[in-house]
N, C-alpha and C positions, 0 to 999 in steps of 0.2 A: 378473430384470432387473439390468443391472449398477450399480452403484452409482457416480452421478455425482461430479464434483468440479471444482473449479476452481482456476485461478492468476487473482486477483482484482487489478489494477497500478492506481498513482495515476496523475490525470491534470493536470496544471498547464491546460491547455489543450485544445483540440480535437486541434489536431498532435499534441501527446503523444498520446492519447489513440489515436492510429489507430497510431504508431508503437508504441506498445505491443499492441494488437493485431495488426497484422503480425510483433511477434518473439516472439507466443506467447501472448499473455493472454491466457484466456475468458472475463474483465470484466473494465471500469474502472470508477474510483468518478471523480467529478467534481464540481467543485462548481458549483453556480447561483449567478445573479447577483445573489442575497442570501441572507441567512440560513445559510451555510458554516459550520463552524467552519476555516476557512482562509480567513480575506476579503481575500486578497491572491490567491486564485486561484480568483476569480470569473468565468462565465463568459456571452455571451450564450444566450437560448433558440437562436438561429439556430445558433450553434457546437456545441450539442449538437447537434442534428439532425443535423448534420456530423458528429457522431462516431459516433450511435445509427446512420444509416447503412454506416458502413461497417462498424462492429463486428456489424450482423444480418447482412450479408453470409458470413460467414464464423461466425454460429451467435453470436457473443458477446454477451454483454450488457453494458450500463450502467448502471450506477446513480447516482445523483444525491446528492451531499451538504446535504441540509436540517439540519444538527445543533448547529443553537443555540438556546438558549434564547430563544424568543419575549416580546417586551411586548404588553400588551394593544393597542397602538395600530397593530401587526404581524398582526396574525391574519388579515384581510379579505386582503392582500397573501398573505401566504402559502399560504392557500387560493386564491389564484385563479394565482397559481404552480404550485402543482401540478395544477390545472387544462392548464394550456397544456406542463407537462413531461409529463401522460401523453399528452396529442395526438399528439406527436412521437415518442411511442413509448419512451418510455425504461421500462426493466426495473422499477425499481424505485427508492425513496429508502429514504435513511440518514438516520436520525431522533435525536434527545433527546427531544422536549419531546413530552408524554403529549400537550399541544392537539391535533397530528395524529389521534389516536385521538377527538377529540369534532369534529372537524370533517365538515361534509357535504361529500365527496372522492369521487373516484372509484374504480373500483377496482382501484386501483392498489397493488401490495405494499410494507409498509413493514419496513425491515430495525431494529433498535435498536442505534444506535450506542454504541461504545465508551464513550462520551461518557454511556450512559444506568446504567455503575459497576456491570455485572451479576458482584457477589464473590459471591453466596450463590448456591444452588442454588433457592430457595424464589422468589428474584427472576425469573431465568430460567423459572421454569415460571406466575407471572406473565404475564411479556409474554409468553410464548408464548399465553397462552390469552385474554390481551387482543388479541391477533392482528397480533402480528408477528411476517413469516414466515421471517426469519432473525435470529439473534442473535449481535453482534460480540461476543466474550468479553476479560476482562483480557487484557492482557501478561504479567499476574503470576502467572496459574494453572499450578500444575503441572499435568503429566501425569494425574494421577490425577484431578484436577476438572473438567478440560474432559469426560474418560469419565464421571463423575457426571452433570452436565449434559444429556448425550448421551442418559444412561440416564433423565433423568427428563423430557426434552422432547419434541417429536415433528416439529420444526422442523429447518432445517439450523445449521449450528456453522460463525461465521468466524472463524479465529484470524490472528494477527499472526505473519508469518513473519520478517519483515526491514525494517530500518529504525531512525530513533528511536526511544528509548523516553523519555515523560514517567515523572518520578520517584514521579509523584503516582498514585493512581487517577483514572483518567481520567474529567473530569466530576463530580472532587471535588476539584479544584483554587481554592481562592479567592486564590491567592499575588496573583495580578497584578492581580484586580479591589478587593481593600482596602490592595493597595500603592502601585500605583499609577493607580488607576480603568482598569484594563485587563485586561477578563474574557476568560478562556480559554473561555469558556462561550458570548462572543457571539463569536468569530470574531477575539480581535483578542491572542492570549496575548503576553503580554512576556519568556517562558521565565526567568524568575524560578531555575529551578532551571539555567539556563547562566550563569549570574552565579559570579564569583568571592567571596568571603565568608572572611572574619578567622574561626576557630574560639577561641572565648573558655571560660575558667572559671569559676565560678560570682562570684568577684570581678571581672570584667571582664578578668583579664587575657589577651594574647596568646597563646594555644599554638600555632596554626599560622596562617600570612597568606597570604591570596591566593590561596586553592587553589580550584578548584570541585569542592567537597564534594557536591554533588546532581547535579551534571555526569555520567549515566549513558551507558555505552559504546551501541554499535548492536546489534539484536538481529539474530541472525542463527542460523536455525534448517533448513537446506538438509541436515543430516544427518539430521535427525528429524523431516521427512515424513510416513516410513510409520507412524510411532509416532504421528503427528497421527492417522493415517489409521484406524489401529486405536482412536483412543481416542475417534472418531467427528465431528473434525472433515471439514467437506466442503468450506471454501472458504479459502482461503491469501492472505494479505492482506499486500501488501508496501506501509511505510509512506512516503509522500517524496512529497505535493498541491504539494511546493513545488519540489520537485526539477527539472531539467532534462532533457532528451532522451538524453541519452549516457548518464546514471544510470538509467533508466525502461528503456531498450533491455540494457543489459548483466544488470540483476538480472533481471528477466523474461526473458530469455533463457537464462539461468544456471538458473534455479528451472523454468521448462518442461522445458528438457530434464533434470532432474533427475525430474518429475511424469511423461514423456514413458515415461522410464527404469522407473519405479514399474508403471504402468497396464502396460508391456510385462509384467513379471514375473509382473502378477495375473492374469492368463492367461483377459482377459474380466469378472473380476470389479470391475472401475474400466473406467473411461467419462470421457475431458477432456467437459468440456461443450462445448465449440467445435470446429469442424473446420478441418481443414490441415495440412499438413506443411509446416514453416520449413527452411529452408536458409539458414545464416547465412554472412557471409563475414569471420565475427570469432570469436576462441572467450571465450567469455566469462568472465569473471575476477572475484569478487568484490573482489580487492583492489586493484584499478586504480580504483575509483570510491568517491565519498566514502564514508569513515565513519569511527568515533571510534574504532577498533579494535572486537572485537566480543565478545559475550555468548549465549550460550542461555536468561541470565535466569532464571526460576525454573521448571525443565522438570520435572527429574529432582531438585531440594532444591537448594539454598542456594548459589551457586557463589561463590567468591572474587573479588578485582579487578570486581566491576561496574561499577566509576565509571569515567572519564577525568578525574580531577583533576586534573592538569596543564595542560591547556587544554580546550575543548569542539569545538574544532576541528579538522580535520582532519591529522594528523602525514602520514601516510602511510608508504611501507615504505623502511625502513634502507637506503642504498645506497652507503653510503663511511663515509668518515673523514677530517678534515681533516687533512692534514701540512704544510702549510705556509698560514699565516694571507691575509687579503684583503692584496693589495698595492693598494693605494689609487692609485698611478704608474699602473701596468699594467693596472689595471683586474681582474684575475682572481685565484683560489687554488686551491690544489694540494690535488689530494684521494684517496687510497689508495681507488676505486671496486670495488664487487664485480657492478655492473650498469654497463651502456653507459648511457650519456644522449644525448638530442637536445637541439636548438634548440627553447626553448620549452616544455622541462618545468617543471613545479614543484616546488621545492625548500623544505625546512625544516628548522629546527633551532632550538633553546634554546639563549638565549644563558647568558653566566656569571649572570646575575639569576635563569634558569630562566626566563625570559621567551620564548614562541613568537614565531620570527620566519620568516614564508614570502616569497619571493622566486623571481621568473622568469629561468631561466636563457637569457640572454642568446646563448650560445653556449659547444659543449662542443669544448674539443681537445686528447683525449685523458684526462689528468688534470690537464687548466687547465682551470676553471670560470667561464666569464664573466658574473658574475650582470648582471641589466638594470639597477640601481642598486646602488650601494654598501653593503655588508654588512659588519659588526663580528663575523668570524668568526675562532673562535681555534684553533691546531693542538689534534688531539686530539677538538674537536665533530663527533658525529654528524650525517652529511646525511643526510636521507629525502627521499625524493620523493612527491607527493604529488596530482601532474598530467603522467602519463605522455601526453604530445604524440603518438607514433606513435600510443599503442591510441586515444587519443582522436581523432582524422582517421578510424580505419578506422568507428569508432561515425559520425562526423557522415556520413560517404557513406552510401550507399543498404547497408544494413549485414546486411537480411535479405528474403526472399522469402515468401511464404505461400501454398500453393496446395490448392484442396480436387482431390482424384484423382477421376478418371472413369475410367469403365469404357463403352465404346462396342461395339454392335454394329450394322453396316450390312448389310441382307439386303432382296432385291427383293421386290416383293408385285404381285400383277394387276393390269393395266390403265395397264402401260408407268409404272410409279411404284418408287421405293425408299425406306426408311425407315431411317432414324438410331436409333438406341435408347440412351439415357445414362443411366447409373446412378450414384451418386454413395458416398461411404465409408457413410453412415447410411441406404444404402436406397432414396433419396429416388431416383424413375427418370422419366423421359418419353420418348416416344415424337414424331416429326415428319416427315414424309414430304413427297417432290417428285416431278414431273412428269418422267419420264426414257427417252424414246424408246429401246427394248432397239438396242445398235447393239454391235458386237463391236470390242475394241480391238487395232491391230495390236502391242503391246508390252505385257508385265505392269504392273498398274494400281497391284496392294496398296499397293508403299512409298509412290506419288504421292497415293495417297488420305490415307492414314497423315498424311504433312505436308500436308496440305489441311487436314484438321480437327482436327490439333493445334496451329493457328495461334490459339492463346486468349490471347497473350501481355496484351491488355486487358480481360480477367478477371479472378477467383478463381480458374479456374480451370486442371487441366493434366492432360492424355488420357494414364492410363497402361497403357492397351491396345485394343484395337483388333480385333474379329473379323469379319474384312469375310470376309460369305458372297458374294459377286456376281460371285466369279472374274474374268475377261477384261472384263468388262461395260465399255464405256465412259461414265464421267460427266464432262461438263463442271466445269472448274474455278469453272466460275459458278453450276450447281448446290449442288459442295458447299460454296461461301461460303454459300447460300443456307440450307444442311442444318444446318450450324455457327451461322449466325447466330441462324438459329430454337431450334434443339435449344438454344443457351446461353439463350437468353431465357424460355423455358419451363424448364427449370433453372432460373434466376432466383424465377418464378415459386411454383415448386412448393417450392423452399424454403423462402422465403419464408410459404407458405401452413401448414405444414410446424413454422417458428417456434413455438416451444412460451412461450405467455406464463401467467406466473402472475395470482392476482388474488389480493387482498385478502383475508388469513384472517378469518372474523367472530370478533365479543370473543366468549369464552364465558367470560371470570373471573364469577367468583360477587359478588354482591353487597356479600358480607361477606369480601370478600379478604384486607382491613387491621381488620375488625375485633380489638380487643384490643392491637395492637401498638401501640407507643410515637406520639407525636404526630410531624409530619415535622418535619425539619428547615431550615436552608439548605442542611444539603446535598443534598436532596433536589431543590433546584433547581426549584422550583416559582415561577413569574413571571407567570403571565396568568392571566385568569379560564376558562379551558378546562380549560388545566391542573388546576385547584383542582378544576372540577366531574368528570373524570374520578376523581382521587382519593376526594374527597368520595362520588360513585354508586358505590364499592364498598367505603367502610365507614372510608373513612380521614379521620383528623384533621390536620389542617395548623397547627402549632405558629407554623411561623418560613415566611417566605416566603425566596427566592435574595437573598443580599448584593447581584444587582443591584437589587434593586428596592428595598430597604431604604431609609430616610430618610439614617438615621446606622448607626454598627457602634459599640456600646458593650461595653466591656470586652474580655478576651482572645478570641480565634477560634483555634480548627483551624484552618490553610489549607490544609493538605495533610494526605493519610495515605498514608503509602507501607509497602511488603512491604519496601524497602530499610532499611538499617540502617546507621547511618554509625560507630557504636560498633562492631561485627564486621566492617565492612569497613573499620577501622582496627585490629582486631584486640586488640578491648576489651570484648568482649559483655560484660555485664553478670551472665552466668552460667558465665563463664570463670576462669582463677584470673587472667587477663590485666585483671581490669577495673578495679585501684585504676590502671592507667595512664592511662587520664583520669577526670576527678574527676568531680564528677554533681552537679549539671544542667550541660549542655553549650548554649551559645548559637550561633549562627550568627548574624554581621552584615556585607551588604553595605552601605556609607554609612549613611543615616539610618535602613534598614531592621533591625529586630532581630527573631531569631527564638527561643524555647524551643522543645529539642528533649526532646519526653517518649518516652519508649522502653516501648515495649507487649512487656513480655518473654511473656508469657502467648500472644499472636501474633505474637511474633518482628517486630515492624513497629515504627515511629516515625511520630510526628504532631510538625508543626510547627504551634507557637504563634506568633499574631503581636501584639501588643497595641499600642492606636492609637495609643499617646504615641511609640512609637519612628519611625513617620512621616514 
């Protein structure tokens, strides 16, 4: 059997959602209209069905973001949420909170989200056998431990291909909810690590101001695929719930055909989970659409520049040089261009401050630059562009097509009748016949039949062949609407019927799973009484409940643990001869907010301290 796999796209919405299905996904993640960890892109049950729709159409799935942390006074709600999201058929949810796993649910499959901070291999073979049947792994794993995992699980593997990266482990974040009562855990993150921050010395003073030091680049991982592929990842997770349509259509577009390319090579031995063949009328470009510049992150060991400290926002790519400064009269400035520009790009540049400044070009002629408001731009400053106007129009129109192939053959059978016969790429065939008086046609029929019943333009579907045994035979053009309308609707059917759903793995962890190990902690994220009692029914002790649920936070906290390292990506490791170049301990302070950075050389990683007086 060949080995399945998928391009798994975010969905802000229902539209997204089908728009990324039409330019390639095999699933979307979405989120419901509570309980996200994105609650700015919540959506109705009606809108999913909208989307679970069209994506079974076409073989895909959808999954559902349930991945916050529940309160006790949430639970009833939640369960009878996922009540009414398996009705409508959705594939599956993306989970944190172990409640799911005590709740009476249907059976419906539950995936472990990012969110649920699977670093160990011992955790992963956990949830796998508390029964959840897919497992979202770090950002931060190398190559070599996603293959670990692989090798000790018996579930599928979803890795993070593209997108943001949080700095933190994910789902061990408390920055936002004891800084500023705004937890990353309920849906509502403050990106604490996009904030710019004064780099202090152990006496308060200044050594660097204003940078964002935790500000990590976008990941992007479209070379290293088959390496995913070999090291037994099966689902490709591109990250952006918040993103827009022209972002959601170019990266899945990009990474399909990239996936498209892979499966062609493996000569059968890979399988897309969805079916279609896309035809785009754009080529798709990762650098045209947002990102912070980009990273591989921790694939293959340790790579240099992972931050974007300069700003968190989008630069975009180099495309001049200023030579003559803003005339303030005239409105426009002169710029030594190594790309054409339109009406209506986006432009940026750092001013003398180092300060990021983006602006809409107003109008281009030539190498006169006419921004839309006035800019303090000086000869010499680099322009990037940053919102290319042409590729962006060719993304908002109708930008890709998606069609599953048929195979058709038409041959008479007894009793003044003919049959249609439709085969589909995975197999899937029916049969439909009509009433058709034998009558001899004075002209060749084949090519008039041919466009008769390739007339599927309001389908999925699109006839790419045709073995019409019936020779001269004359059939009415109102028959074969009759043969086409039927043949696609039984296609419809037997797909449909055809649809492969999963259910619900049962818990088989042991009793005594957590016996021995340490008591949990906050970070363990433990919030309802479900929670507690799944822990508790196989052997675990609960020390500390989630800072949301806390009275007060006394003394110092962890808020974050990151693999990043802001001492070697200043090039100061601690185990370098570079390290008396910053002194030790190292602070980070945005406003009233302070952090201690303690640096875990033993794992290569840093934890930030935050203590409540700095508040």
């Amino acid at each position: 059997m060949p080995r399945v796999i998928e391009l798994l796209a975010p969905a802000r919405n229902a539209d997204i959602a089908i728009e990324a299905v039409r330019h390639g996904a095999d699933a979307v993640y979405i989120g419901a209209p509570a309980f996200g960890a994105r609650a700015a892109a919540g959506n109705s049950v009606d809108e999913i069905a909208r989307a679970v729709g069209f994506a079974h159409s076409y073989g895909a799935a959808v999954y559902v973001t349930l991945n916050t942390i529940l309160y006790d006074s949430e639970l009833e709600d939640a369960r009878r949420l996922v009540g009414e999201l398996y009705r409508i058929g959705v594939d599956a949810l993306i989970v944190q909170d172990m409640a799911y796993l005590e709740m009476d649910l249907p059976p419906i499959p539950l995936h472990a989200s990012t969110q649920c901070d699977i670093r160990e291999v011992a955790k992963a073979r956990r949830l796998a056998r508390a029964g959840f049947s897919q497992l979202v792994l770090p950002r931060e794993f190398y190559v070599a431990e996603i293959k670990a995992v692989s090798e000790a699980v018996d579930v599928p593997l979803e890795v993070f291909v593209h997108g943001a990266l949080c700095v933190s482990y994910s789902g061990d974040c408390q920055a936002g909810q004891l800084a500023m009562g705004r937890s990353a855990n309920r849906g509502a993150c403050p990106q604490m690590c996009r904030l710019p921050y004064d780099l202090l010395a152990p006496d308060g003073s200044v050594i660097e101001s204003g940078r964002h030091f935790l500000s990590l680049r976008d990941l992007c991982r479209i070379d290293s695929l088959e390496e995913l592929i070999a090291a037994g990842a099966t689902s490709f997770k591109i990250e952006g719930r918040l993103k827009d349509a022209s972002y959601v259509k170019n990266v899945v577009a990009a990474y399909s055909q990239a996936l498209d390319a892979i499966v062609e090579r493996s000569g059968g031995a890979l399988v897309r989970r969805s079916q279609g063949r896309v035809t785009y009328s754009f080529t798709p470009d990762l650098n045209r659409t947002f990102n912070r510049g980009y990273t591989s992150y921790f694939f293959h060991g340790r790579p240099s520049n992972m931050a974007s400290m300069a700003t968190p926002k989008w630069v975009g790519a180099e495309v001049g040089r200023v030579i003559r400064p803003y005339d303030r009269c005239r409105g426009f400035f002169v710029a030594d261009l190594s790309e054409e520009l339109a009406n209506g790009d986006g432009l940026s540049f750092f001013d003398r401050t180092g300060r990021f400044v983006g602006f809409r070009l107003n109008r281009a002629d030539g190498s006169r630059l006419y921004p839309a408001t006035p800019v303090d731009v000086a000869s010499g400053t680099v322009i990037y562009r940053n919102s290319d106007r042409i590729f962006l129009d060719r993304l908002e129109a109708s930008a890709a097509e998606r069609r599953i192939g048929l195979k058709g053959v038409l041959r008479s059978v007894p009793y003044d009748r003919i049959v249609l016969e439709l085969e589909d790429e995975r197999g899937a065939s029916v049969s439909v016949s009509a009433i058709c008086p034998e009558q001899q046609s004075q002209r060749p029929q084949q090519e008039y039949r041919v466009s008769q019943l390739s007339k599927l333009g309001a389908t999925v579907y699109t006839l790419d062949s045709l073995d019409d045994r019936i020779g001269d035979r004359f059939v009415p053009a109102s028959v074969l609407s009759a043969l086409r309308r039927d043949a696609v609707a039984a296609m419809d059917s037997c797909r449909a019927a055809r649809l492969p759903y999963d259910r619900r793995r049962p818990d088989t962890l042991d009793d005594n799973a957590f016996a021995g190990e340490s008591p949990l902690s906050y970070h363990d994220n433990v919030a309802n009484v479900l929670a507690a009692r799944f822990y508790h029914r196989h052997g675990a002790t609960i020390g500390e409940q989630a800072v949301e649920v806390e009275d007060k936070a006394e003394g110092e906290r962890v808020v974050m643990t990151t693999r990043y390292c802001l001492r070697r990506e200043l090039g100061a490791c601690l185990r370098s001869k570079n390290a008396g170049k910053l002194p030790s301990p190292l602070y980070l302070r945005s406003r009233d907010i302070l952090y201690r950075l303690d640096f875990d050389c033993d794992r290569c990683g840093m934890k930030l301290v935050l203590n409540p007086v700095s508040r």
